[in-house]
Backbone as JSON Lines, residues from 0, in Angstrom:
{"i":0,"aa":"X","n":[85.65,66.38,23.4],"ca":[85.32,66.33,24.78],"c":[85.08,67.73,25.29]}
{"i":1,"aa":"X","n":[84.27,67.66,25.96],"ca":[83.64,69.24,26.66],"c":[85.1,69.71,27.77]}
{"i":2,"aa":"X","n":[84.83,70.98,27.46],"ca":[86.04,71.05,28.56],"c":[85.11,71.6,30.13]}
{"i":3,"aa":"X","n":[85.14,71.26,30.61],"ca":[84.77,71.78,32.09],"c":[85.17,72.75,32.62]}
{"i":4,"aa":"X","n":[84.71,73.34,33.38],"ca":[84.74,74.57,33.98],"c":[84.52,74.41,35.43]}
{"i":5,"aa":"X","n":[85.84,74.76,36.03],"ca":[86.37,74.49,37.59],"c":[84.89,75.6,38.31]}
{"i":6,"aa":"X","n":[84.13,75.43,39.51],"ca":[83.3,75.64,39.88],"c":[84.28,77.11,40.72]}
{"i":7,"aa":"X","n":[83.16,78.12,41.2],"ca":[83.78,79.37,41.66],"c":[83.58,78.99,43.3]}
{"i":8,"aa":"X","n":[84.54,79.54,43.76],"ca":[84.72,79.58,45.68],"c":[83.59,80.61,45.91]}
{"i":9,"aa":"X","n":[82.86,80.68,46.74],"ca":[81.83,81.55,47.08],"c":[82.9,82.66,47.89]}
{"i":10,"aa":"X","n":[83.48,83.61,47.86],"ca":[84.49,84.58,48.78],"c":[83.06,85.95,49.66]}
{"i":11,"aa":"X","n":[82.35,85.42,49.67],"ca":[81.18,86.49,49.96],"c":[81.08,86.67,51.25]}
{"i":12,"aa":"X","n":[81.55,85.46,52.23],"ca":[81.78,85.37,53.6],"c":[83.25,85.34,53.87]}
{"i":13,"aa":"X","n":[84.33,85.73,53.29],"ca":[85.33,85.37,53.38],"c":[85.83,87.45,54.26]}
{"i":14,"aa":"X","n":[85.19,88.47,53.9],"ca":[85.54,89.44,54.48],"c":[84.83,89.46,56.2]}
{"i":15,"aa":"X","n":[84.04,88.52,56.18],"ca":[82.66,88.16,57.25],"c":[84.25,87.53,58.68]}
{"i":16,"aa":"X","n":[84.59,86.12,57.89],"ca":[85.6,85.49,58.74],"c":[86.65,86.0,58.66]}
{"i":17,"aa":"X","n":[87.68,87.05,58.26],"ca":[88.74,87.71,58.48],"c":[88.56,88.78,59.59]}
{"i":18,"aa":"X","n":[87.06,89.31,59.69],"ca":[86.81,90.71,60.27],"c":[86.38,89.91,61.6]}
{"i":19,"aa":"X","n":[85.72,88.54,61.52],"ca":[85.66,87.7,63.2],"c":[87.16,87.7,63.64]}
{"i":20,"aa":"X","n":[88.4,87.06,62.92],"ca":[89.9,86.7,63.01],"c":[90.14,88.15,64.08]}
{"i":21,"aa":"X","n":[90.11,89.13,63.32],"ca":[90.51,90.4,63.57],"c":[90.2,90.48,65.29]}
{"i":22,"aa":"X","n":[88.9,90.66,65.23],"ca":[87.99,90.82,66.55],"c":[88.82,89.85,67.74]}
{"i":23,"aa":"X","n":[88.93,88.42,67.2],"ca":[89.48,87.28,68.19],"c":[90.65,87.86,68.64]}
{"i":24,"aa":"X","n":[91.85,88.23,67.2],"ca":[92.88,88.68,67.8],"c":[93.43,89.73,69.14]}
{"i":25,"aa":"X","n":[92.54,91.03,68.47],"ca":[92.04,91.87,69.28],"c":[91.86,91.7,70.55]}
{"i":26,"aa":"X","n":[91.38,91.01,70.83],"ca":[90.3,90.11,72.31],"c":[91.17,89.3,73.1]}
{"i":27,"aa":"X","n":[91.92,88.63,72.15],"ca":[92.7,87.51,73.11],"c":[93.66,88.16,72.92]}
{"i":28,"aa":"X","n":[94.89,88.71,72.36],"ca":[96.39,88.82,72.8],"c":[96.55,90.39,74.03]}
{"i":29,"aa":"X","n":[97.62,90.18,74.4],"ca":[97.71,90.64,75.7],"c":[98.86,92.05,75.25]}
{"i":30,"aa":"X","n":[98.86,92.8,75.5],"ca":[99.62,94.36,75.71],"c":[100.62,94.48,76.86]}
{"i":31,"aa":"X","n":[101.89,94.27,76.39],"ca":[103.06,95.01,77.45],"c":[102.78,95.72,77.79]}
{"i":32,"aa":"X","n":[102.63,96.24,79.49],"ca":[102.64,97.73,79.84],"c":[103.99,98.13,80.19]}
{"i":33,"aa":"X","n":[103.94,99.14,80.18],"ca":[105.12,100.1,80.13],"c":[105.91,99.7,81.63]}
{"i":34,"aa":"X","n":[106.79,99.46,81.94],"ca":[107.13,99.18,83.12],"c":[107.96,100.82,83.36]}
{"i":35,"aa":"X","n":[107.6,101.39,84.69],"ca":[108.23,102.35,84.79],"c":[108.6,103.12,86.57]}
{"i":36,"aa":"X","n":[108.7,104.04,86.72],"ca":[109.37,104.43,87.75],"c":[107.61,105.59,88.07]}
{"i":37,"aa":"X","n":[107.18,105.18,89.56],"ca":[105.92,106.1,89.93],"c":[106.8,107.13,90.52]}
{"i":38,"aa":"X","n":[106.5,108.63,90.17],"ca":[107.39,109.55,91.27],"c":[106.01,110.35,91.38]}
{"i":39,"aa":"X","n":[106.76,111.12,92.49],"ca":[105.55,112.79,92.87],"c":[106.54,113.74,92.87]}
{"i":40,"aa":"X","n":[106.53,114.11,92.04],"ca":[107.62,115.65,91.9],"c":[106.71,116.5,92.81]}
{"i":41,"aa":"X","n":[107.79,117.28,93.32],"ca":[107.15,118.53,93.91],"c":[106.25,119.25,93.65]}
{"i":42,"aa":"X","n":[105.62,120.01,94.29],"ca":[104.57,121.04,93.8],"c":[105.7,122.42,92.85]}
{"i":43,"aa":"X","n":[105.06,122.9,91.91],"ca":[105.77,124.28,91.15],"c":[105.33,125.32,92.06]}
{"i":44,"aa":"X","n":[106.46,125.84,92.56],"ca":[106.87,127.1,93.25],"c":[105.89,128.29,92.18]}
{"i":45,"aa":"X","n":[105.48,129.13,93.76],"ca":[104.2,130.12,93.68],"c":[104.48,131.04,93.08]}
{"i":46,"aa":"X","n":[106.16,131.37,93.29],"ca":[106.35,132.97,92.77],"c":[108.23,132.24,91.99]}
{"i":47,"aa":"X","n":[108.38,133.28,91.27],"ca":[110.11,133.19,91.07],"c":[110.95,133.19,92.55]}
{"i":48,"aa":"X","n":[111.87,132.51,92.81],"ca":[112.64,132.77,93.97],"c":[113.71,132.94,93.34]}
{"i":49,"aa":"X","n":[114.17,133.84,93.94],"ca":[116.03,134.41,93.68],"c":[116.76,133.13,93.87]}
{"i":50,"aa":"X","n":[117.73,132.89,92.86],"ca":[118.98,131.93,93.06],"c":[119.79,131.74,94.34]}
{"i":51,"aa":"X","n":[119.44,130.84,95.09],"ca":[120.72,130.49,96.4],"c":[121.67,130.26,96.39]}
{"i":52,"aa":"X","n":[123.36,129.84,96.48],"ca":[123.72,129.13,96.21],"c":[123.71,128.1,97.46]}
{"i":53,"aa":"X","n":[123.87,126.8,97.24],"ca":[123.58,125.92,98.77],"c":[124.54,124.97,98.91]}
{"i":54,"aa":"X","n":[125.82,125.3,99.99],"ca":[126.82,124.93,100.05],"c":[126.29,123.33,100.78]}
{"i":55,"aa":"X","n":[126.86,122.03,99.74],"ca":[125.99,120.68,100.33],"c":[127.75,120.17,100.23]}
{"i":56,"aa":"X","n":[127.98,119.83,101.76],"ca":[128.77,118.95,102.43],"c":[128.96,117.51,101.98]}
{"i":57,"aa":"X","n":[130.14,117.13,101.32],"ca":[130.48,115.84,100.66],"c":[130.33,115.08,101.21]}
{"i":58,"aa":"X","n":[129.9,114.74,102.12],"ca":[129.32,113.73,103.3],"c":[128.03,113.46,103.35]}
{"i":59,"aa":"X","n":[127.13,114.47,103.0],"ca":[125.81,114.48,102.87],"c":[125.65,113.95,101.51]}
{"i":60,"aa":"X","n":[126.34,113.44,100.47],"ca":[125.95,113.35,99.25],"c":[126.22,111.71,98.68]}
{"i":61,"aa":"X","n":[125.7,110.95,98.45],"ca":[126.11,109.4,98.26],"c":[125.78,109.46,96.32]}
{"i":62,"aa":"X","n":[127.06,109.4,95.55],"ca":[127.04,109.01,94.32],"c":[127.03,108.05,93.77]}
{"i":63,"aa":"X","n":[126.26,107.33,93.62],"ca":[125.81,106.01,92.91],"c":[125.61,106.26,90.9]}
{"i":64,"aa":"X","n":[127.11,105.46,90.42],"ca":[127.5,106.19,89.07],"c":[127.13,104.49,88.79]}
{"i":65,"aa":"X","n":[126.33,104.56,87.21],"ca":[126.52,103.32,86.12],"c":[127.14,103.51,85.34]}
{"i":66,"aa":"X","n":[128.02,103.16,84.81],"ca":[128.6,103.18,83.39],"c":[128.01,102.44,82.24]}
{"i":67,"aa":"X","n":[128.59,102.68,81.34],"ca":[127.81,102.11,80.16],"c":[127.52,100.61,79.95]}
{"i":68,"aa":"X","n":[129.37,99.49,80.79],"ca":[128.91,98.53,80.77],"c":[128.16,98.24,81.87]}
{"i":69,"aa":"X","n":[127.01,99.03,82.6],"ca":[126.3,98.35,83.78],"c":[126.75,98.15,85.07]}
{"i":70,"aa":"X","n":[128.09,98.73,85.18],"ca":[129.09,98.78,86.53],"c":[128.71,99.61,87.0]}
{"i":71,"aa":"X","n":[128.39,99.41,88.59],"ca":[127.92,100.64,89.56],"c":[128.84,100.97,90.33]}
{"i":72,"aa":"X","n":[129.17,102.12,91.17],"ca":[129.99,102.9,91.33],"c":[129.58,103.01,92.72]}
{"i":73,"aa":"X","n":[129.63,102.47,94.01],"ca":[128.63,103.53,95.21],"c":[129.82,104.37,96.05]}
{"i":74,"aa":"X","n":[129.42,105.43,96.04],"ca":[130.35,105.7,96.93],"c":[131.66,105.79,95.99]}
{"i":75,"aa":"X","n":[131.95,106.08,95.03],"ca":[133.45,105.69,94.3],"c":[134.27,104.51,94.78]}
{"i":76,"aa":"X","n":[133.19,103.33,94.8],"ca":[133.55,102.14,94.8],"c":[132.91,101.09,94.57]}
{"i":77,"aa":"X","n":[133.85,100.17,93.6],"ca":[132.47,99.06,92.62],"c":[132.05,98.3,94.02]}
{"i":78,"aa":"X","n":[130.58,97.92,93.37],"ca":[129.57,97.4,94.07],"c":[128.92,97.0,93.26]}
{"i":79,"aa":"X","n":[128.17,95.71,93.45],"ca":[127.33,94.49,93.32],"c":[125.76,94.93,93.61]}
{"i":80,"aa":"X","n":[125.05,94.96,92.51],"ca":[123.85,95.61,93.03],"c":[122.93,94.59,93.87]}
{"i":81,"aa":"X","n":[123.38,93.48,94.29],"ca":[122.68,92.5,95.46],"c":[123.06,93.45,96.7]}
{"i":82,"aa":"X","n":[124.33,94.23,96.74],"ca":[124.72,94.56,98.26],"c":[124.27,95.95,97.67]}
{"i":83,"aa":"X","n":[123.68,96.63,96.95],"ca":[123.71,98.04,97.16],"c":[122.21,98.56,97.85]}
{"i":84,"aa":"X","n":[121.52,97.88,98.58],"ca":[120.19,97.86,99.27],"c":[120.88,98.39,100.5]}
{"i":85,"aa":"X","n":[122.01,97.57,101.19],"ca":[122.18,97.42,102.48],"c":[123.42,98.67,102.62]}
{"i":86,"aa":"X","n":[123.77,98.66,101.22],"ca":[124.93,100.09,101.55],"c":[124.44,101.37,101.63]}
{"i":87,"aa":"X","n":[122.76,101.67,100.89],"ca":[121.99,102.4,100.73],"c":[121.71,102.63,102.27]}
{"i":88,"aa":"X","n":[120.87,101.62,102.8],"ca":[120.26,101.81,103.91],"c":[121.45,102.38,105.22]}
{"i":89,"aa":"X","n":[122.44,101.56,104.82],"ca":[123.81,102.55,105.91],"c":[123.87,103.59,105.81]}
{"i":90,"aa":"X","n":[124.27,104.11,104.85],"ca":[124.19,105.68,104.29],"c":[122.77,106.54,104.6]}
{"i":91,"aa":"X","n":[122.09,106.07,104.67],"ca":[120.09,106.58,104.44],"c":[120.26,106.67,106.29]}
{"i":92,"aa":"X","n":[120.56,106.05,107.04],"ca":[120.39,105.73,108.52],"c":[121.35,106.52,109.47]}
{"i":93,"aa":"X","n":[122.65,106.23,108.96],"ca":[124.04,106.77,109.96],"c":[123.42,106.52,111.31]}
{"i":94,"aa":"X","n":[123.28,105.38,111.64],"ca":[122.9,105.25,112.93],"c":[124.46,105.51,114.39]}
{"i":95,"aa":"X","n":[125.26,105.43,113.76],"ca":[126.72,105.24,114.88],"c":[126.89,106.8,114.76]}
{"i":96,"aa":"X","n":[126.74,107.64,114.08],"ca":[126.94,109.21,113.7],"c":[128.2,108.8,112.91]}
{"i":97,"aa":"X","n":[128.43,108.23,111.93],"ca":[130.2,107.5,111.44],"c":[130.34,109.46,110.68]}
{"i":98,"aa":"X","n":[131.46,109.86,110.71],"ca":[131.88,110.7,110.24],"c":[132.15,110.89,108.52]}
{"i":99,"aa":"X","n":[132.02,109.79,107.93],"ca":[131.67,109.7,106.42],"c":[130.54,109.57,105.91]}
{"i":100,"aa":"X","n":[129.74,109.15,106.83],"ca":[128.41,109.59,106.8],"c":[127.09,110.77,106.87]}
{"i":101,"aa":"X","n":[126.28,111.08,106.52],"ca":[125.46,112.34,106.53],"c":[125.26,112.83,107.97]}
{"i":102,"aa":"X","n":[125.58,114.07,108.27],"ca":[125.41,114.56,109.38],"c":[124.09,114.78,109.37]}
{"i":103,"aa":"X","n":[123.6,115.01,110.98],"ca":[122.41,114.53,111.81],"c":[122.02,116.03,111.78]}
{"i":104,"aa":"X","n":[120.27,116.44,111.8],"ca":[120.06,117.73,112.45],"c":[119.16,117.22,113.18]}
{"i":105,"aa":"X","n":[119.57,117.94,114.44],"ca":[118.53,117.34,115.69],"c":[116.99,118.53,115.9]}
{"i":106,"aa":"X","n":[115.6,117.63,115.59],"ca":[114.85,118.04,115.68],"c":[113.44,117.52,116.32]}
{"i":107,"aa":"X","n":[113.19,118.11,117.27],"ca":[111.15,117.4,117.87],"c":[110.18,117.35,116.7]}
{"i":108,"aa":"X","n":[110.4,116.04,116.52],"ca":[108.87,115.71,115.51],"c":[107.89,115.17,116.37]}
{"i":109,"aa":"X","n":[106.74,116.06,116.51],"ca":[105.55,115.63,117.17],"c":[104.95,114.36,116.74]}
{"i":110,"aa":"X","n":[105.24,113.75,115.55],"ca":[104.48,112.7,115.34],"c":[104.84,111.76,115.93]}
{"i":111,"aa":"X","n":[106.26,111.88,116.63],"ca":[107.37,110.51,117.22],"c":[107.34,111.0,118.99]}
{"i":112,"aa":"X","n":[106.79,112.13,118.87],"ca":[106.89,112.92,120.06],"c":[108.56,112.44,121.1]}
{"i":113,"aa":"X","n":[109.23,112.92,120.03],"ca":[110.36,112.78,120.43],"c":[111.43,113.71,119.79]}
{"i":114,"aa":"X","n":[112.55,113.87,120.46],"ca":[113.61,114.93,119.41],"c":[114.56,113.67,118.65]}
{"i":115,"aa":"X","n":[115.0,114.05,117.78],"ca":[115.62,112.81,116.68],"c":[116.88,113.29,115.37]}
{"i":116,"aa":"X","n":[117.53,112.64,115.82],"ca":[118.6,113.3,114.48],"c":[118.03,112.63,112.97]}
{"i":117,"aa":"X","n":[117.55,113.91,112.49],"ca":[117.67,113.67,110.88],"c":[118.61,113.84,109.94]}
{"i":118,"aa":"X","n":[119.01,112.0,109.33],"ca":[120.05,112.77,108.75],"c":[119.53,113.49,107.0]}
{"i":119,"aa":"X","n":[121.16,114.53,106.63],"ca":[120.82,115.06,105.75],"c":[120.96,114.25,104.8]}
{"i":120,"aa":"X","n":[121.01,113.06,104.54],"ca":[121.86,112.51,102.81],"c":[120.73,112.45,102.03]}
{"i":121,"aa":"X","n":[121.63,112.69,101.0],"ca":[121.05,112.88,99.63],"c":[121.54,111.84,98.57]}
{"i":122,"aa":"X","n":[121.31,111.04,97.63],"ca":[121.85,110.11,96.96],"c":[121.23,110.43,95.2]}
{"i":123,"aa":"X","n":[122.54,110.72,95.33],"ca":[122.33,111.21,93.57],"c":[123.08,109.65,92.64]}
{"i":124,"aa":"X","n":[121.71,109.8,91.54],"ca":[122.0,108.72,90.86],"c":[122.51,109.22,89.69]}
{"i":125,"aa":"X","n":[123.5,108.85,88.73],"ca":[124.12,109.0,87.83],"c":[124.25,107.98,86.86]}
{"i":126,"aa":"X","n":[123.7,108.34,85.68],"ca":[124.42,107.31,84.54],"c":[124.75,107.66,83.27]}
{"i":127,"aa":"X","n":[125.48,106.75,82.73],"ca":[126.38,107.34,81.28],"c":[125.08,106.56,80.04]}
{"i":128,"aa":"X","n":[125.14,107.7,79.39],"ca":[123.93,107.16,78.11],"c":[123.94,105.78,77.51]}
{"i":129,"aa":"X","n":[125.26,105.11,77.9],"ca":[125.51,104.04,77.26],"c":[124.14,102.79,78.3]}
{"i":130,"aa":"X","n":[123.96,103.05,79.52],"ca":[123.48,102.18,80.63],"c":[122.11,102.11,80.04]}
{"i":131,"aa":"X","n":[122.4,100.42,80.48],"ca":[121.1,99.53,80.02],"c":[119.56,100.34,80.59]}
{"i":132,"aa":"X","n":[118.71,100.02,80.21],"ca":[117.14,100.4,80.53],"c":[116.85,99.89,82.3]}
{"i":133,"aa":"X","n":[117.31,97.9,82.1],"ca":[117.07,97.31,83.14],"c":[118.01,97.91,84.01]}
{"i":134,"aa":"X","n":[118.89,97.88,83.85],"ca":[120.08,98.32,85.11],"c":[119.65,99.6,85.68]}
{"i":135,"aa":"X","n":[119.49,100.28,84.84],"ca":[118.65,101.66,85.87],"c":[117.73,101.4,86.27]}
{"i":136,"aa":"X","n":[116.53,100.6,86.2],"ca":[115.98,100.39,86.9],"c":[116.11,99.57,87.51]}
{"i":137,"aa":"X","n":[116.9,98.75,87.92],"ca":[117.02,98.02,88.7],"c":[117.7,98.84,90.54]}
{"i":138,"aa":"X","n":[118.66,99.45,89.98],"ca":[119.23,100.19,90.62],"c":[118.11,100.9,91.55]}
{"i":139,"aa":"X","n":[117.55,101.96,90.43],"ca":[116.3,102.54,90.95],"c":[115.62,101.43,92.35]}
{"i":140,"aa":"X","n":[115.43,100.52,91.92],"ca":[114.33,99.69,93.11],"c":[114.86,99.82,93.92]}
{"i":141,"aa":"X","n":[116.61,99.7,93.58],"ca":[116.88,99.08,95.45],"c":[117.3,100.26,95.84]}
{"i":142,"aa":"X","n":[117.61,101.05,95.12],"ca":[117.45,102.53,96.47],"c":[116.29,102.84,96.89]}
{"i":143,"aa":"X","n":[115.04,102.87,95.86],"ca":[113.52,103.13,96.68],"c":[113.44,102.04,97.68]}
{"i":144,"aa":"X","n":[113.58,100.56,97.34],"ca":[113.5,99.88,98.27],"c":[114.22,100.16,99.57]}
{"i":145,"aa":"X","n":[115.64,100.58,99.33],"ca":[116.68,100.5,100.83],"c":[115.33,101.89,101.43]}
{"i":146,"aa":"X","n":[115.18,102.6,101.23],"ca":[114.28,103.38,101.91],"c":[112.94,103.12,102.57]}
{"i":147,"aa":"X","n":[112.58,102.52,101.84],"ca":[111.46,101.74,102.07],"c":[111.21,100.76,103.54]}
{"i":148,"aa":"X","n":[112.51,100.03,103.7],"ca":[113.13,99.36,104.46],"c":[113.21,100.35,105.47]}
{"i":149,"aa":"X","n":[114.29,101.06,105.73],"ca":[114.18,101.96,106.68],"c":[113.06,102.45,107.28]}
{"i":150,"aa":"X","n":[112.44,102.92,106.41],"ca":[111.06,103.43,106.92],"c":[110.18,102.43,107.71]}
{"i":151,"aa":"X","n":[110.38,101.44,107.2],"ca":[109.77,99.87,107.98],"c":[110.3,99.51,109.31]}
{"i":152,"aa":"X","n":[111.57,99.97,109.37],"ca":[112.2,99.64,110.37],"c":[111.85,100.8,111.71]}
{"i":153,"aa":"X","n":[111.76,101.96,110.96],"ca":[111.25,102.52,111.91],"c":[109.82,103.2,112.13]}
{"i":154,"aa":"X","n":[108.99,102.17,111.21],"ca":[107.62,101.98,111.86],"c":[107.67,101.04,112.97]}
{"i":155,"aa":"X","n":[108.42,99.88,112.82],"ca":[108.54,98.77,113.83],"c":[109.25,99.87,115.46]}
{"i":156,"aa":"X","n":[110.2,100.43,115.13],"ca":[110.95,101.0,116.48],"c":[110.23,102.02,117.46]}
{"i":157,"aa":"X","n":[109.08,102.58,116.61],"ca":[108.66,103.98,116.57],"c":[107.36,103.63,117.41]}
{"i":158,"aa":"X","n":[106.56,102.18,117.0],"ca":[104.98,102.23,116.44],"c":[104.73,101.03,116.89]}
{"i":159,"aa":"X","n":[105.84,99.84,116.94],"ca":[105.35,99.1,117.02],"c":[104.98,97.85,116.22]}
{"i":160,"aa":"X","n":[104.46,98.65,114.99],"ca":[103.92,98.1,113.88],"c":[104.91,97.81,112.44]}
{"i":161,"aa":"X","n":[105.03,96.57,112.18],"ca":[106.25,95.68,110.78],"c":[106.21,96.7,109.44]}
{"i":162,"aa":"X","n":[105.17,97.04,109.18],"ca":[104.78,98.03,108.04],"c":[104.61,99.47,108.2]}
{"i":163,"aa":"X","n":[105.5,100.34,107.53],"ca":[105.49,101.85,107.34],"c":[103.77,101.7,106.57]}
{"i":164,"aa":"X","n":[103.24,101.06,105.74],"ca":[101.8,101.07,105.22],"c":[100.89,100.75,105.89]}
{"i":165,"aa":"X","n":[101.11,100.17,107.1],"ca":[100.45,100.07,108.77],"c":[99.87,100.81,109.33]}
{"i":166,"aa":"X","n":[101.1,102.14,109.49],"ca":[100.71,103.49,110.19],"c":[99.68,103.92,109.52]}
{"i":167,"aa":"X","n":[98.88,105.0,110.96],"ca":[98.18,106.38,110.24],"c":[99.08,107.05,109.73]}
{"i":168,"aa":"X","n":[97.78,108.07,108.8],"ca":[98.71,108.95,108.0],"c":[99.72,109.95,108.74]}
{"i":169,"aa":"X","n":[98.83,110.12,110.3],"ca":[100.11,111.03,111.01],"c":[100.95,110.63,111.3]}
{"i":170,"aa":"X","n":[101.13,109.07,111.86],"ca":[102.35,108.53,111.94],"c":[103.2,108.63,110.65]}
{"i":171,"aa":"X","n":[102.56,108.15,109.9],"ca":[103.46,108.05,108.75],"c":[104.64,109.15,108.27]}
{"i":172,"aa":"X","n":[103.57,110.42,108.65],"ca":[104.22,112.0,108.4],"c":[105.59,112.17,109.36]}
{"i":173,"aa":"X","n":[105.08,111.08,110.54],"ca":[106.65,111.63,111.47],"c":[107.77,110.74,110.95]}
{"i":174,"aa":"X","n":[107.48,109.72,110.34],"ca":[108.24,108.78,109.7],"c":[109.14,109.48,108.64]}
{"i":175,"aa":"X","n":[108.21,109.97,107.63],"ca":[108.67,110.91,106.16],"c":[109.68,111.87,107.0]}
{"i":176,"aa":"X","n":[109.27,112.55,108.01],"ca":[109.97,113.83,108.2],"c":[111.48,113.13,108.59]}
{"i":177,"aa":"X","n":[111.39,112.25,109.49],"ca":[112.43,111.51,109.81],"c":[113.41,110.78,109.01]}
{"i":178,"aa":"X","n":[112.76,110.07,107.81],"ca":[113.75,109.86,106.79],"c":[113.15,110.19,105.24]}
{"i":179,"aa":"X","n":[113.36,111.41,104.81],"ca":[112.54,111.68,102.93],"c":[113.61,111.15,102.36]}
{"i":180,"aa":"X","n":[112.58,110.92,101.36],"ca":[113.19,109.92,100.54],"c":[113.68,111.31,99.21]}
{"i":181,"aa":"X","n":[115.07,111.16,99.82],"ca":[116.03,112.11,98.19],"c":[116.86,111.5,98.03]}
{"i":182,"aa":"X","n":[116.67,111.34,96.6],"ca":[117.11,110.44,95.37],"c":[116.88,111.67,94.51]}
{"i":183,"aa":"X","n":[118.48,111.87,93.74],"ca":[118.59,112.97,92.72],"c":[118.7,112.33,91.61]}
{"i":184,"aa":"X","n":[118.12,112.82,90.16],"ca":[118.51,112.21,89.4],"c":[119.5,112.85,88.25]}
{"i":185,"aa":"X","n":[120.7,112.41,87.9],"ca":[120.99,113.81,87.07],"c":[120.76,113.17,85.75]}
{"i":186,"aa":"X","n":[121.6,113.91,84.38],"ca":[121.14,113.61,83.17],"c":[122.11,112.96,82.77]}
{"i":187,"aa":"X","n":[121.9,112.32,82.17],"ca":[122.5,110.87,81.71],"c":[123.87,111.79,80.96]}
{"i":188,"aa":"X","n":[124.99,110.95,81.03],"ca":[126.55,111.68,80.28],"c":[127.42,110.58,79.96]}
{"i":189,"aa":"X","n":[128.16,111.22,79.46],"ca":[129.16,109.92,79.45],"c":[130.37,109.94,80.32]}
{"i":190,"aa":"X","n":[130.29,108.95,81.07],"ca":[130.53,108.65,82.4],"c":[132.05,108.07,81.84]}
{"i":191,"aa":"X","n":[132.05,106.83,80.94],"ca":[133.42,105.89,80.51],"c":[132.95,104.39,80.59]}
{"i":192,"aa":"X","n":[134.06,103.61,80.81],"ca":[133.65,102.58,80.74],"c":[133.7,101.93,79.5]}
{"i":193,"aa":"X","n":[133.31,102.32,78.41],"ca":[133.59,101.98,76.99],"c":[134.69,100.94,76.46]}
């Protein structure tokens, strides 16, 4: 009996339909973007300036610490990051002048055409290397947010208008001058918690 001979696969189009596969893949699947934090750092200073030292009043300073397991700290006291928007915005505002709060410097901003206590606080964020990715940023939002808020609030008081993104840009400027947004960040340490 003849033995037969199994017929050959033509593979001649077979680099043709892997290199279409490729292309499809390419085309259709979708790319994580980087989720991240937009800032505007300052402009770099023109010349060297001599060292100051700048005596900053413990009142003016709001420490918001994470630890490694994700516990926030405001104020050297645990807090729930649902309520740390509204503890932000207390601190960011001192509207009563509360004495644990950031003292006021009273100044005429033409854009409000009014004189207005600005307060000084500053809110330094802190975390221990151990702290999650999300948790800092999470954190992050709701202090940009508690500011954000403020600023809204006093586009509405100021202007009239529900949205700080409402205003002209000059309004806006008397807004900024009235509450900037400082948020320190320091370098990550080990805090505890472990």
């Amino acid at each position: 009996m003849a033995r037969r001979v199994a017929p050959e696969i033509n593979g001649g189009s077979l680099a043709d339909i892997a290199f279409l596969l490729l292309i499809f893949f390419l085309v259709t699947t979708t790319m994580d973007v980087d989720t991240g934090i937009a800032r505007k750092l300052p402009p770099m200073p023109e010349e060297p300036k001599e060292k100051v030292d700048i005596d900053i009043k413990k009142r003016n300073v709001c420490v918001v610490l994470i630890n490694s397991q994700d516990q926030i700290l405001f104020r050297n006291r645990p807090m729930n990051v649902d309520n740390l928007r509204e503890a932000a915005k207390e601190f960011i505002k001192n509207e009563f002048d509360d004495e644990d709060l950031p003292e006021k410097e009273y100044k005429f901003i033409p854009e409000l055409n009014k004189e207005v206590g600005i307060p000084k606080g500053v809110i330094s964020l802190q975390n221990d290397r151990g702290t999650s990715y999300g948790v800092y940023i999470l954190v992050q939002n709701e202090l940009v947010a508690a500011f954000n808020e403020v600023r809204d609030e006093a586009a509405m008081k100021y202007f009239g208008k529900p949205k700080f993104d409402d205003l002209t840009e000059y309004e806006q400027e008397g807004i900024k001058t009235l509450y900037p947004q400082r948020i320190s960040e320091a370098e990550p340490k080990n805090i505890g918690g472990n």
